[in-house]
N, C-alpha and C positions, 0 to 999 in steps of 0.2 A: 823452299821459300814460298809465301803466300804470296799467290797474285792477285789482281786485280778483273775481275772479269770484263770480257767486250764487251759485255751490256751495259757496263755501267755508267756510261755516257751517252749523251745527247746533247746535240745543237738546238734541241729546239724545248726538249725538255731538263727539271732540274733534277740533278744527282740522286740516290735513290736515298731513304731515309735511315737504314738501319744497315749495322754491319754485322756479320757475321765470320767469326775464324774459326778455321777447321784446324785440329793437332791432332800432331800422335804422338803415343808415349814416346821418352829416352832415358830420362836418369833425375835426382836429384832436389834441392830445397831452397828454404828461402822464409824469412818471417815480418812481420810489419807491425800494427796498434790496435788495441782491441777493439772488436766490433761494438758498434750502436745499439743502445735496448729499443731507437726510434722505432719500433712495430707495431705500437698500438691502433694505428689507424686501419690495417690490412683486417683488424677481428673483423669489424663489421661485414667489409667485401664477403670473405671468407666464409663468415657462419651466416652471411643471407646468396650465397651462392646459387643455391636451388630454387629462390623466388619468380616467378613468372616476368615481376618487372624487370628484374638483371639479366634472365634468358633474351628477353625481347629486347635489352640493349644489344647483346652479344651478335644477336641474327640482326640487326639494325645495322652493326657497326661490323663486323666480319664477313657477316651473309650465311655463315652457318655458327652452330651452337654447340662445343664441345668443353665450357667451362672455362673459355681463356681469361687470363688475369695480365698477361703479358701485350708487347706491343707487336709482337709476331704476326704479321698477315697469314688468313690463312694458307696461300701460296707457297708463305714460306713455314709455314707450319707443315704442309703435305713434305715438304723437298728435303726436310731435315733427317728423316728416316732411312731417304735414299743416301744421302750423304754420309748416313752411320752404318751402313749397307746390312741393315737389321733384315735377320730373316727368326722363324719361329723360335730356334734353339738361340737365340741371343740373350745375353744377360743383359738387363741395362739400369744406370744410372740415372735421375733426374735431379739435379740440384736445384735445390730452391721450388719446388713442388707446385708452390700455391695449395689452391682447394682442387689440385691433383687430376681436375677434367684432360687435360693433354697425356698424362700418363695410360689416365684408363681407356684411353681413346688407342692410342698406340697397341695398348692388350689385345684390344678386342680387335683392332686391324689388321694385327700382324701376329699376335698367338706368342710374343714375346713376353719371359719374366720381366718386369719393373719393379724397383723400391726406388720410391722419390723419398726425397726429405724435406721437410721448412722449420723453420726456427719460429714459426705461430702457429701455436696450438692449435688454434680456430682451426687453421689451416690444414694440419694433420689431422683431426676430427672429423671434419668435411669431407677429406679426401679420402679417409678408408670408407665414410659410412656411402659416400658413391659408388666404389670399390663393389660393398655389397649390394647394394644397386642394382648395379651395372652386373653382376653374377662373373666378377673377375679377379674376387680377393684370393685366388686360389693361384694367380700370376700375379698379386700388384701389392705390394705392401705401404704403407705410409709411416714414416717415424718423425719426431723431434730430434731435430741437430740445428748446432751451429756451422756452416762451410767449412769457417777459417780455422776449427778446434781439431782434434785429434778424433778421426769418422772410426765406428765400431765394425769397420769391414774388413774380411782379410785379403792382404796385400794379391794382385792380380785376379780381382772379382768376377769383373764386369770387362765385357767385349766392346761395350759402349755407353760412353757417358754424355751429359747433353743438359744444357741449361738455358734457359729464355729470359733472356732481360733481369736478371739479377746480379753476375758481377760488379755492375755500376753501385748496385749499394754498400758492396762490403768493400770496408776500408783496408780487411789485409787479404788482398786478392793473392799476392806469395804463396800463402797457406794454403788456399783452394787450388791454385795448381800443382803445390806439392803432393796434395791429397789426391788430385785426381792422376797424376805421376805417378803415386803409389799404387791404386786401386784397380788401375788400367792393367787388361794380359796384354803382352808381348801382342807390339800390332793391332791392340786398340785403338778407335778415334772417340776424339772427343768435339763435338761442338758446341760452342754456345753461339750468343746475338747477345749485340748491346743495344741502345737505342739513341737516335737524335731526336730532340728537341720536335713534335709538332703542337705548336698551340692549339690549344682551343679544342668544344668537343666539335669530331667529322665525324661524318658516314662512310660507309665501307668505301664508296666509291669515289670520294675525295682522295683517301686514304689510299687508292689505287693511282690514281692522277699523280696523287705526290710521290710516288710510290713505284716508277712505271716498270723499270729494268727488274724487281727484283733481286736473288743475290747479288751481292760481288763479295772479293776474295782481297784483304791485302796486307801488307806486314804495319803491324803497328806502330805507332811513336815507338815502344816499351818492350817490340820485340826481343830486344835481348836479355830482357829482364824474365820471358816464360822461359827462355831457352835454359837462363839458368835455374830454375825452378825445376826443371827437366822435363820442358815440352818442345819439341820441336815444329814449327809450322810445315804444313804441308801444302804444294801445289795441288791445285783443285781442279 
């Protein structure tokens, strides 16, 4: 069962802003309603990625600059690897890719295969042509998918899978755990983060304020809804 961690409270400060669940594979499926085409606003993000003005947001608002698109601190961007207990020989998964800075980051830290995916073009474009970049397309690949359709991978791939702030978009979230249920070897994890609500734009250092505890761990409203999809939560 997923718990809650001791840091995620305070008297004096409020609750931390994003959550995070960790699972490991067990069995099984599950279906919902077709996804949204709303992605036309992510091209621009995407194909002006490597612009000096979006970097100089990125190190503005994070404090370092690895491409993010996501609401992940980088904190919790370092801690997620430890949590997928990724060493060189790991295979891994990234759902929902974006323009792929967080994957190619990962290669080059840790010496690990990655194939991300996104379901915008921009997006996959961006992130292989960083790939060559970065001198890492030899571990990183980028493809076009939809989460919730039927993934061209075969059954027990990847040692680990992992997504940042994307479940919240897709409406048949079922699918995406079924898929990552299938895709997962024996004693995989998988993580992703969703996000809460902060207005307005902040600085990195707001964003720590609101932000203070870092993870925490805990079973969802819909827990038994992954369970039947065949994930099961794990204590952290």
């Amino acid at each position: 069962m997923v718990t809650k961690c001791r840091r995620c409270y305070s008297e004096t400060r409020p609750p931390v802003s994003r959550i995070h669940y960790l699972a490991a594979k067990v069995s099984s499926t599950g279906r919902e309603e077709p996804m949204s085409k709303k992605i036309d606003l992510y091209s621009s993000s995407y194909s002006n990625y490597s612009l000096e003005t979006y970097s100089e947001v990125r190190l503005e608002t994070y404090g370092e600059d690895y491409g993010q698109t996501s609401w992940v601190s980088t904190e919790e961007s370092h801690e997620i690897p430890e949590l997928l207990q990724l060493i060189s020989d790991s295979s891994v998964l990234d759902i929902g890719c974006g323009s792929g800075g967080y994957a190619v980051g990962l290669a080059k830290r840790i010496g690990c295969r990655v194939v991300g995916f996104e379901i915008n073009e921009s997006g996959v474009k961006t992130a292989n042509a960083l790939a060559e970049d970065e001198k890492v397309s030899a571990l990183v690949k980028f493809e076009q998918h939809d989460a919730s359709e039927e993934l061209p991978y075969e059954d027990n791939s990847f040692d680990a899978i992992y997504s940042t702030d994307v479940l919240c978009h897709v409406p048949r979230r079922r699918e995406v755990l079924s898929n990552t249920q299938r895709l997962l070897k024996p004693g995989g994890k998988f993580v992703f983060s969703d996000a809460l609500v902060i207005g307005g734009l902040i600085s990195y250092e707001e964003l720590e304020n609101r932000c203070p505890d870092g993870l925490y761990f805990f079973s969802p409203p819909r827990r038994q809804r992954a369970i039947n999809t065949g994930i099961r939560p794990q204590a952290a």
